[in-house]
C-alpha positions in Angstrom: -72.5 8.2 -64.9 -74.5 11.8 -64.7 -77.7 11.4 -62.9 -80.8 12.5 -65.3 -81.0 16.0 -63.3 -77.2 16.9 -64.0 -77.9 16.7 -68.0 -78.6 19.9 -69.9 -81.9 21.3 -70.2 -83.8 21.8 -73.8 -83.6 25.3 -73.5 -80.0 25.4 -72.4 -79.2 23.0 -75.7 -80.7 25.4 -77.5 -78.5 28.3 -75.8 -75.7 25.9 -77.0 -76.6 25.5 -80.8 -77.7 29.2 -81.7 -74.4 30.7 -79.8 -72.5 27.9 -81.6 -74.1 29.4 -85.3 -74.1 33.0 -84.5 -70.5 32.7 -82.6 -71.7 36.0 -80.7 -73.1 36.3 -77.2 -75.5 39.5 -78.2 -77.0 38.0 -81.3 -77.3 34.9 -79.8 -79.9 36.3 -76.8 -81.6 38.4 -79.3 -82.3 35.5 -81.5 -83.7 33.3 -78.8 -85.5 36.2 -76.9 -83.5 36.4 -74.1 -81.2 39.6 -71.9 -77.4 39.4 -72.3 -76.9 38.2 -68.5 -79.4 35.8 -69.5 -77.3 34.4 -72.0 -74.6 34.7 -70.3 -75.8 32.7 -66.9 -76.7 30.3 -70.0 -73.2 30.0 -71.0 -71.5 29.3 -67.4 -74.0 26.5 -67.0 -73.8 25.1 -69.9 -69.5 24.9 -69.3 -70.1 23.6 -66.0 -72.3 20.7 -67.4 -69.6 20.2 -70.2 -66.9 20.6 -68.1 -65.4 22.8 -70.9 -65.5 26.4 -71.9 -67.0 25.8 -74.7 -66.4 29.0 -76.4 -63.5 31.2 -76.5 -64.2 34.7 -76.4 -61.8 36.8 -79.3 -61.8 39.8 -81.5 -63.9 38.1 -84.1 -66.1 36.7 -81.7 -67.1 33.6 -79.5 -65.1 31.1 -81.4 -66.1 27.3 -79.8 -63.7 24.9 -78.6 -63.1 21.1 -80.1 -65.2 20.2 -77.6 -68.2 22.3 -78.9 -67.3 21.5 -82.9 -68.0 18.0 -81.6 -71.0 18.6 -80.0 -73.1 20.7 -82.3 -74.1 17.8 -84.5 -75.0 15.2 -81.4 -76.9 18.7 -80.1 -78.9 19.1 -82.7 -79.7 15.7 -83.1 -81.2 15.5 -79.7 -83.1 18.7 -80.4 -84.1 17.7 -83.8 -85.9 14.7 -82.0 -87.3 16.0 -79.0 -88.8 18.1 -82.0 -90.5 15.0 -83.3 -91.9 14.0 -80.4 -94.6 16.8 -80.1 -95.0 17.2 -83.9 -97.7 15.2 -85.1 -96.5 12.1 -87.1 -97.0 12.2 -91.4 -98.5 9.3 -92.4 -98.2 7.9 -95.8 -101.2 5.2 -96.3 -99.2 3.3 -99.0 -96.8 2.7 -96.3 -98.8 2.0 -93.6 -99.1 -1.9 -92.4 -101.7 -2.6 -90.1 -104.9 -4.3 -89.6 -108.5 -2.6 -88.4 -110.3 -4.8 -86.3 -114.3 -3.0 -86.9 -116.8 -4.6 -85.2 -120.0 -3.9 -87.1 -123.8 -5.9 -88.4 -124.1 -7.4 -91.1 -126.3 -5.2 -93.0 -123.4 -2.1 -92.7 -120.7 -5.1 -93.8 -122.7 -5.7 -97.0 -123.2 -2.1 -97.9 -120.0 0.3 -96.4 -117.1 -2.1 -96.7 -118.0 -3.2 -100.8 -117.2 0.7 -101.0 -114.2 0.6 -98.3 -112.0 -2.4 -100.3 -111.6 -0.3 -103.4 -109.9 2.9 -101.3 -107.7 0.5 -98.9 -106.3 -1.5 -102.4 -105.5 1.8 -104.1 -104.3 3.9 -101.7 -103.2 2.1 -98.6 -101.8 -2.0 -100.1 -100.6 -2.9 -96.5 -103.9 -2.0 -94.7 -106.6 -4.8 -94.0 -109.8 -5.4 -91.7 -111.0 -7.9 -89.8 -115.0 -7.6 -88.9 -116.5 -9.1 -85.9 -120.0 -8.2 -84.5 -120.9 -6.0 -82.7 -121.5 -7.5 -79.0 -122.6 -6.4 -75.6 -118.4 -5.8 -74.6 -118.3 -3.6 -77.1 -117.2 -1.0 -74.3 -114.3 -3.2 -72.8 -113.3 -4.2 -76.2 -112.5 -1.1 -77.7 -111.0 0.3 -74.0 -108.5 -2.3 -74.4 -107.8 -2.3 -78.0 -108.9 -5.7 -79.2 -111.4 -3.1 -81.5 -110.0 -0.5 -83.7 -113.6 1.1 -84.2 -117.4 0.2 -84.4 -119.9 0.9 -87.3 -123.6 0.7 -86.4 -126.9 2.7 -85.1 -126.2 5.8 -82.6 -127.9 4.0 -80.1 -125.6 1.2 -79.4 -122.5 3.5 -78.8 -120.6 3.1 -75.6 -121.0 6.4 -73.4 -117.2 7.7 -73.5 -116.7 7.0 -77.0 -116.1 9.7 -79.7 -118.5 9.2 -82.6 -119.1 10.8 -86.7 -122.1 10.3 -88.5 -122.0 8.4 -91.2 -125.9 8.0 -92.8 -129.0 8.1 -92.0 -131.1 4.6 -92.2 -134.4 4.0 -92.9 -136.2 1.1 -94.0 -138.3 -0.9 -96.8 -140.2 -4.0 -97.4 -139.7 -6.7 -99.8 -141.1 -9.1 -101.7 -141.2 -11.8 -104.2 -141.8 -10.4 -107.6 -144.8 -12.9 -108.5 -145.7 -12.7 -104.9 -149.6 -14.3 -104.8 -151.2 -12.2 -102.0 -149.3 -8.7 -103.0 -150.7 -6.4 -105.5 -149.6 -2.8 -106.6 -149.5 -1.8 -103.4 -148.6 -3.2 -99.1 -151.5 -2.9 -97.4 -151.3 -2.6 -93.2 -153.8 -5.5 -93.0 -151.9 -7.2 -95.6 -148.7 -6.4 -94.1 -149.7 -8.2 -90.8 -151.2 -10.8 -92.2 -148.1 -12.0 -93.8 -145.4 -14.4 -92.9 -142.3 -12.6 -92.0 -139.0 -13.3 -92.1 -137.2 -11.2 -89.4 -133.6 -10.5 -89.4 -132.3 -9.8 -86.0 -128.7 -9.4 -85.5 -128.3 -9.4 -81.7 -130.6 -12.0 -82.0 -132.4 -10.3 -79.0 -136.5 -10.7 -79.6 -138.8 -7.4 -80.5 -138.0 -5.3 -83.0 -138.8 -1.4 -84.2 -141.8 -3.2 -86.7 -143.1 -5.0 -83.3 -143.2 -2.4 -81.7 -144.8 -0.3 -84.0 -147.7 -2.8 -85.0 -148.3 -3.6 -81.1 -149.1 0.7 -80.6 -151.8 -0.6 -83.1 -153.2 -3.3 -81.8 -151.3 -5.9 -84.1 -148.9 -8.5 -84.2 -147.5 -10.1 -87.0 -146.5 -14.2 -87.8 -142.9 -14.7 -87.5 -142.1 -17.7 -89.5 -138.6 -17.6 -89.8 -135.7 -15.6 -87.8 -132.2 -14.6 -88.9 -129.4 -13.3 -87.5 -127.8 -11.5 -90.6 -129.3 -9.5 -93.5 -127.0 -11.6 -96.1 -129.5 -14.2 -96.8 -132.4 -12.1 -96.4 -132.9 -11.2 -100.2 -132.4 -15.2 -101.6 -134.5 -16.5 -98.9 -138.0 -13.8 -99.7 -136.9 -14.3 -103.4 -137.8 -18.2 -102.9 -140.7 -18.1 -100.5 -143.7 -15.9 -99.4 -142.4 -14.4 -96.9 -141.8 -10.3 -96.7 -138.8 -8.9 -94.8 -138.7 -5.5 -93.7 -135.1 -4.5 -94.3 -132.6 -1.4 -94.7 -133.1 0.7 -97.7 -129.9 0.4 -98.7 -129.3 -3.2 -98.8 -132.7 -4.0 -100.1 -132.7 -1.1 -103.2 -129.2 -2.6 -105.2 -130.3 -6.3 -104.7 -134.1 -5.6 -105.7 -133.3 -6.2 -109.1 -130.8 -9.5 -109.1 -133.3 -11.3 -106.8 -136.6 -10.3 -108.4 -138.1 -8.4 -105.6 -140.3 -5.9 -105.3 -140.1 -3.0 -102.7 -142.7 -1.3 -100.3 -142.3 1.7 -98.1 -143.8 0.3 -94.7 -147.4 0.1 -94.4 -146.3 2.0 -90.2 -144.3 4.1 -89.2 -141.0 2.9 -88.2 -138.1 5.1 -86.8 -134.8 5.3 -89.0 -131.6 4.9 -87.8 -129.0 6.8 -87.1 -125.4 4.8 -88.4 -122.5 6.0 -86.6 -118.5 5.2 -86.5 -117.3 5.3 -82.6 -113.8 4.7 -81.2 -112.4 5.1 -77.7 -110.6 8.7 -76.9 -107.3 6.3 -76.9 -107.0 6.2 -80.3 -108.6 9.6 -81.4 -105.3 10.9 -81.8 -103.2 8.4 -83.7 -103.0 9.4 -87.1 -103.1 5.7 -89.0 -106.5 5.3 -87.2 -107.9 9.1 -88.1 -106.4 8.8 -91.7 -108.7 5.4 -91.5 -111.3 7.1 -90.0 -111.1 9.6 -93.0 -111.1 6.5 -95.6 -114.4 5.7 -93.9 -116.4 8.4 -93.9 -114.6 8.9 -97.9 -116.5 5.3 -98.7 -119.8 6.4 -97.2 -119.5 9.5 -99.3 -118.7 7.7 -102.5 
């Protein structure tokens, strides 16, 4: 059995297949760049690998031996596929079978992944997602692979991860239409005066409106807390209280849930919404042609 470092080299297969076509030492080294001596110390090691001469030199040329007619194809073959392992793999989304695991909150799920389910059903039948949220081994998870990608504000984005924008985020109020203590407009005073619904998907306390209100010497009365934006709009639509939600959520359900929006009374910083994935996969192409269909749905 030939150890690994008596088998031909790439280039010398090569030296094999182009004398085999052109059946001429000369043309052969001009094609693939090389001297004649070149060529020919590429010949005397390619026989001694072979164990063959290969090629018979005659009037009309380097005519190959049985032995080479029966190599060519198995030559080629093995250059051919050494080939395909540098080129970059075609990928063909109506054949590709896999499932995304995204781990995302609940107010991107509502608004990005409505848009998302259309593209995947059309253009790629086999492809599915699985959501799970977004949680504090976000890093570790997508390091190992048990996450395909994460959706959510810049700021939550593991260090080494590469990232796209996707939008930018800002934020409303809401209401109850007939809403007793709300006029034509949402008064500061009025806003903190209010019971509040907060929706806080890490379920950690504070939030951007606390914050805010506190840098003016208010607070507000929490009455009840959330940890998705889901039930948000039916819940304000049958109480009193006013949530202070994403824009984007909030503006298509206004409408169904008889609310009424409010820019907010204080400042409060938007957010940036970002894909990430580790560098592990930033290369495959089923994940950047999914990567694509993402960024495609935010678009659309």
């Amino acid at each position: 059995m030939r150890e690994v470092d008596d088998v031909p080299s790439l280039d010398l297969l090569r030296c094999f297949v182009t004398l085999h076509r052109e059946r001429h030492l000369s043309r052969a080294a001009i094609r693939l760049g090389l001297s004649q001596p070149a060529m020919s110390r590429a010949l005397t090691r390619l026989r001694d690998a072979f164990d063959d001469p290969l090629f018979v030199r005659t009037p009309r040329g380097m005519v190959p031996t049985a032995r080479a007619d029966e190599l060519a194809p198995r030559v080629v073959s093995v250059l051919e596929a050494a080939a395909a392992l540098v080129r970059p793999t075609e990928l063909d989304p109506a054949q590709l079978t896999r499932t995304f695991v995204v781990a995302t909150s609940g107010f991107v799920d509502a608004q990005l992944l409505s848009r998302l389910t259309p593209l995947l059903v059309h253009e790629a039948p086999g492809v599915s997602i699985t959501t799970r949220p977004n949680t504090d081994d976000l890093a570790e998870s997508l390091a190992s692979g048990r996450v395909d990608l994460m959706i959510g504000v810049s700021g939550s984005v593991p260090r080494d991860a590469h990232r796209t924008r996707l939008y930018e985020e800002s934020w409303v109020c809401a209401v109850r239409r007939d809403h007793p203590d709300v006029g034509k407009r949402l008064s500061l005073e009025r806003y903190a005066k209010l019971p509040h619904l907060l929706v806080a998907p890490g379920g950690h306390p504070g939030s951007h409106v606390d914050t805010a209100l506190a840098a003016r010497g208010l607070a507000r009365r929490v009455v009840l807390r959330i940890h998705a934006f889901a039930p948000a709009p039916a819940i304000v639509a049958g109480s009193d209280l006013v949530v202070t939600a994403p824009r984007r959520i909030m503006e298509p359900l206004a409408r169904p849930f008889g609310l009424r929006l409010f820019p907010p009374p204080i400042e409060i910083p938007g957010s940036t919404i970002v894909a990430a994935w580790h560098p592990r996969s930033q290369d495959d192409p089923a994940h950047a042609w999914f990567r694509a269909a993402l960024v495609a749905a935010v678009k659309g």
